[in-house]
C-alpha positions in Angstrom: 3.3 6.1 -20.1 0.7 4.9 -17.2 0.7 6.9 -13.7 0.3 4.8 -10.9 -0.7 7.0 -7.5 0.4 3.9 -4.8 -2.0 5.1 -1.9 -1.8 3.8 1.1 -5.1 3.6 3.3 -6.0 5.3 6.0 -5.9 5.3 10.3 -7.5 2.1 12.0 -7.8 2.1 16.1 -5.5 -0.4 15.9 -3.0 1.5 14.1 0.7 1.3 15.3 -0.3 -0.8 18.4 -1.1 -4.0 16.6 0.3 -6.0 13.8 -3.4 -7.1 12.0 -1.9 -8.1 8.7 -5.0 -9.7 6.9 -7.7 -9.5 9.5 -10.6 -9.0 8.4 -13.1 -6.5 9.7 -10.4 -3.4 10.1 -12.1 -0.6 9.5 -11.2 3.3 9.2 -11.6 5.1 12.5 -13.4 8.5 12.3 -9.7 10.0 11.5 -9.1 7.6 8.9 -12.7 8.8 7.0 -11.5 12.1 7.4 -7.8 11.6 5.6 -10.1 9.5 2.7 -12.0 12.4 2.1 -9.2 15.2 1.9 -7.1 12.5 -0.3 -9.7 11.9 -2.5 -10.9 16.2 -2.9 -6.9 17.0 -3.4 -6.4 13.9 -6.2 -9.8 15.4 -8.3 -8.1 18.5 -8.5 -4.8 17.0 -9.6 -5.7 14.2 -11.8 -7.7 12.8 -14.2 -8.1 9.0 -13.1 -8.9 6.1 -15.4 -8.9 2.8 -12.9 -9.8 1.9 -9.2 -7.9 -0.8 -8.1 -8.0 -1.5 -4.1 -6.5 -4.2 -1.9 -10.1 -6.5 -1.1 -9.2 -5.3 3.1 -12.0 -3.6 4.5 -9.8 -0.3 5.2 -8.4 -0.1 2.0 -11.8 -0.2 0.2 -13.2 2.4 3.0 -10.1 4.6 1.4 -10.9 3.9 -2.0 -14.3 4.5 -1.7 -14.5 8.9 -1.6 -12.1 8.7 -4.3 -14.1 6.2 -6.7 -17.3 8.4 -5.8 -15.7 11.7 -6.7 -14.6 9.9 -9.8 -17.0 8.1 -10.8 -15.4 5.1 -11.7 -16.3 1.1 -10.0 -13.8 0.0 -8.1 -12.0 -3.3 -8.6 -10.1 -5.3 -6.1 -6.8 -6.9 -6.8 -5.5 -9.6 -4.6 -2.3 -8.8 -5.4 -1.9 -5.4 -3.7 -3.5 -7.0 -0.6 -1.5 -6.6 2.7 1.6 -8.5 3.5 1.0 -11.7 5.1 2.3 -12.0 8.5 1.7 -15.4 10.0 1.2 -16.3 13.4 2.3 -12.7 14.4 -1.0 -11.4 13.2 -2.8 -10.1 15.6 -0.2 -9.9 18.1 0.8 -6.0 19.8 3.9 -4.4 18.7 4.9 -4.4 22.2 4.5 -8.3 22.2 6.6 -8.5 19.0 9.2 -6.2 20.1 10.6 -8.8 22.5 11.7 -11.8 19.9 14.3 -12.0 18.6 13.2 -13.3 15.8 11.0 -10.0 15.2 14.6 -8.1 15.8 16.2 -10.1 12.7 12.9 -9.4 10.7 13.5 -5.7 11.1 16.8 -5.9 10.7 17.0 -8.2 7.9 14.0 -8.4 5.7 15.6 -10.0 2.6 16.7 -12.9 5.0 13.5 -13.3 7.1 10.0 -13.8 7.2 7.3 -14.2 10.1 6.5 -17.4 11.1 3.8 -19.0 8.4 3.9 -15.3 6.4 5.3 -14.1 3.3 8.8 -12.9 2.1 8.8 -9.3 1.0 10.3 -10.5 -2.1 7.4 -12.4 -2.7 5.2 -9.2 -1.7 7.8 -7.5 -4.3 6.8 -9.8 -7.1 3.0 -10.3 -6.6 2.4 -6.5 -6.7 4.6 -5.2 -9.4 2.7 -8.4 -11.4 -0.2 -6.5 -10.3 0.7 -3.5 -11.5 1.9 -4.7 -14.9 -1.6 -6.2 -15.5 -3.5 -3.2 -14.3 -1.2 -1.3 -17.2 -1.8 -3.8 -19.7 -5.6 -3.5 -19.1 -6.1 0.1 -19.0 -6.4 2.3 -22.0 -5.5 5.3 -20.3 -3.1 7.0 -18.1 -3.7 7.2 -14.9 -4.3 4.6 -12.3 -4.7 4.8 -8.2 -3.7 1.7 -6.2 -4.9 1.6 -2.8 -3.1 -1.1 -0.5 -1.0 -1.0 2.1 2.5 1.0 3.5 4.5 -2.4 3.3 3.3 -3.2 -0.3 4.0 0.4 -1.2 7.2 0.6 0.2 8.5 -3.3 -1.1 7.6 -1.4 -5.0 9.6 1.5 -3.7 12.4 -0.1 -3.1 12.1 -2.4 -6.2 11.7 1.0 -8.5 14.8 2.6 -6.9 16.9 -0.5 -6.8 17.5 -0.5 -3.0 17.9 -3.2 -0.8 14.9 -5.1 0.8 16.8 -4.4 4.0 16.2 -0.9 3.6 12.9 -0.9 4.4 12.6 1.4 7.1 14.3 4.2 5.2 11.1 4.6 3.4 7.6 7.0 4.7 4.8 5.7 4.0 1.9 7.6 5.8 -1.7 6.4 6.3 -3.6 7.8 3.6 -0.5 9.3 1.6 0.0 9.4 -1.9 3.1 8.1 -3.8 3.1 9.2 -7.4 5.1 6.8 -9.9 5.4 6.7 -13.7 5.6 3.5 -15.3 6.8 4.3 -19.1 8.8 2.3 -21.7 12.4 2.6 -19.9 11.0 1.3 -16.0 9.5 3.3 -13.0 9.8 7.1 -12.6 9.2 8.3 -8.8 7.6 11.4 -9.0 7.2 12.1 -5.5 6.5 10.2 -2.4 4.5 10.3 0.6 2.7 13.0 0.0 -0.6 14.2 2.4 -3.1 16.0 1.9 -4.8 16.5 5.4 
């Protein structure tokens, strides 16, 4: 059985007030450093970690960064667990976004939808659980933190618990929180989710 702690990376300035998908250049805010440093002091005294993997975004390397120093283990970067691409909406203010109506049906229906030019989170279902599976086939040990992003984490979620994509939004997924799953012969196990440590 491998353990997979889905992590998701910590505050950015632009946090909540703008939709930056796949920009590159976000960065952790001082708050942000702060939550990657408490994450990665409470996961040394929890776990034992054998792999590294990070999203290649700028924040979610910052996040991974305490954690591979207190572990001493290289991090490697994995396309697959990169953020969910959004399209022409990136860079656009949630405020902005908040008055189409195709943003409305997006949120409402995420099976259905995707942004204009951007992914499906079915296809953001698919490219990270084939992620996963390879970072479990390559390891030789049992425990493995992913840090990406709270839409990859939560489109796994809902593929481990057999919920609809549409329920999206019924799903927590803090900056810099923790989501512990165990991947063993008979599927996913969802230990505990969402869990902070500052």
């Amino acid at each position: 059985m491998t353990r997979i702690l889905l992590i998701r990376h910590g505050t950015t300035d632009l946090l909540g007030r703008v939709l930056y998908g796949r920009t590159p250049g976000i960065f952790l805010n001082a708050e942000g450093r702060i939550q990657a440093d408490k994450l990665a002091a409470a996961l040394m005294t929890r776990y034992t970690l054998s792999k590294i993997v990070s999203s290649p975004l700028e924040r979610a390397v910052q996040t991974a960064e305490p954690i591979a120093s207190s572990a001493r283990i290289a991090i490697t970067l994995d396309d697959g667990i990169t953020e969910i691409d959004s399209g022409s909406w990136t860079g656009k203010t949630f405020s902005d976004l908040s008055t189409l109506d195709e943003w409305q049906r997006y949120n409402r229906r995420r099976s259905l939808t995707r942004p204009p030019g951007g992914e499906t989170m079915m296809n953001v279902q698919s490219r990270s659980w084939q992620a996963l599976q390879r970072m479990i086939g390559d390891s030789d040990s049992n425990t493995i933190a992913v840090v990406s992003h709270g839409d990859v984490i939560r489109g796994l979620l809902l593929l481990f618990l057999g919920m609809s994509i549409d329920h999206i939004h019924r799903l927590e997924i803090a900056p810099a929180s923790m989501t512990d799953v165990a991947i063993g012969p008979y599927g996913p196990i969802v230990n505990c989710v969402n869990q902070i440590f500052y």
